[in-house]
C-alpha positions, 0 to 999 in steps of 0.5 A: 472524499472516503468517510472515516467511520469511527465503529468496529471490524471484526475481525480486525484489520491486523487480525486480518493480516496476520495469517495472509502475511507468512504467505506472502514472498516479502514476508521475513518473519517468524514462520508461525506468523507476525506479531504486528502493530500499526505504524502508519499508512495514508488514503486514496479517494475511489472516484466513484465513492464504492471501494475504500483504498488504503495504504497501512504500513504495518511493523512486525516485530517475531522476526531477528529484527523488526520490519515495516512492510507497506500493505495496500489494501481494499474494502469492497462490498462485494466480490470482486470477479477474478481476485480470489487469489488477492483476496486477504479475507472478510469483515463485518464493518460497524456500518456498512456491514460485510466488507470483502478486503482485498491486496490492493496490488491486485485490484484494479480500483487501487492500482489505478489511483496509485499511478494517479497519485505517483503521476500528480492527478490524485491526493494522498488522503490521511488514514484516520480523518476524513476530508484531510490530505495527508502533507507527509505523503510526497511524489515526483514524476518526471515530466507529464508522464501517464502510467499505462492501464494494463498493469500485471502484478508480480511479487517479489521478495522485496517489493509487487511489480506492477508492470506494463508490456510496454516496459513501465514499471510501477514498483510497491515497496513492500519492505520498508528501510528508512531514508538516510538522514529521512531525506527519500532519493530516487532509485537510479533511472527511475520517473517518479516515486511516492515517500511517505512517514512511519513510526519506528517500535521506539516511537521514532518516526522514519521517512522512505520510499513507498513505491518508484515508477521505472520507465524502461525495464530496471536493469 
């Protein structure tokens, strides 16, 4: 299980952000940049214990209206050959020193325990606490169905494809919109999906869909 160290980043996470995000075709903020606070976001264990996975679900509020945008990011201790362009940018870790942060769509490591977690072989971890699953973290797949390896990513305005030659698709939410009635329901003629919870710039907590897999091109 990843180890949550309470220490430093500098910069931080957020600051960090906030100027990859207007570069981003799912950013729908202000132009000059977002203004962000943390709303949510959950864990995945590397099974080698060497890049630390999460999944922040950040809100900006420097647009006409506030947007919840869900951010997989990694922490490596080195480069990783052939990301540069996923690369968000560097941080000194409190403990474990320079940290290279990557947009986990783009990382193999990350990718891979997603369609793990959407498939039923790997548990969401809390964000904050070691050692702890995180219950409001939920999927559902279809059958025992396996998500190919070769996944290529693609951004879209509104979410990263994650797609397969063979048709599957794997589909980050990029912009989050709260369940009616908070109760997630799966796209038409998708597999499977991961739901999970955020909080609202009122200090209301909103549940949706985080990602859906799709078997067969969507139409």
């Amino acid at each position: 299980m990843a180890v949550i160290h309470r220490t430093t980043m500098e910069p931080t996470k957020l600051e960090l952000l906030a100027p990859w995000l207007p570069s981003r075709p799912w950013y729908h903020g202000d132009a000059r940049g977002p203004r962000l606070s943390r709303a949510g976001g959950f864990r995945l264990d590397d099974p080698k214990g060497e890049v630390g996975i999460e999944f922040m679900i950040v809100t900006d509020e420097s647009g006409a209206r506030p947007e919840a945008y869900l951010v997989p990011v990694t922490y490596r201790g080195a480069p990783l050959d052939g990301a540069e362009h996923a690369l968000i940018g560097t941080s000194e870790h409190g403990v474990l020193g320079r940290r290279w942060v990557y947009d986990g769509c783009h990382d193999p490591v990350a990718v891979a325990e997603l369609a793990a977690l959407v498939e039923g072989r790997a548990e969401a971890q809390a964000q904050s606490v070691s050692d702890t699953p995180d219950e409001e973290v939920t999927r559902a797949c279809a059958g025992e169905l396996t998500v190919p390896a070769d996944l290529t990513a693609v951004d879209t305005p509104e979410h990263t494809e994650l797609s397969a030659p063979d048709g599957t698709a794997l589909r980050v939410l990029r912009t989050l919109r709260p369940a009616p009635e908070g109760v997630p329901l799966p796209e038409p003629g998708a597999a499977g999906h991961v739901a999970g919870v955020w909080e609202l710039p009122d200090g209301t907590r909103a549940r949706g869909l985080l990602c859906v897999l799709h078997t067969t091109p969507p139409v």
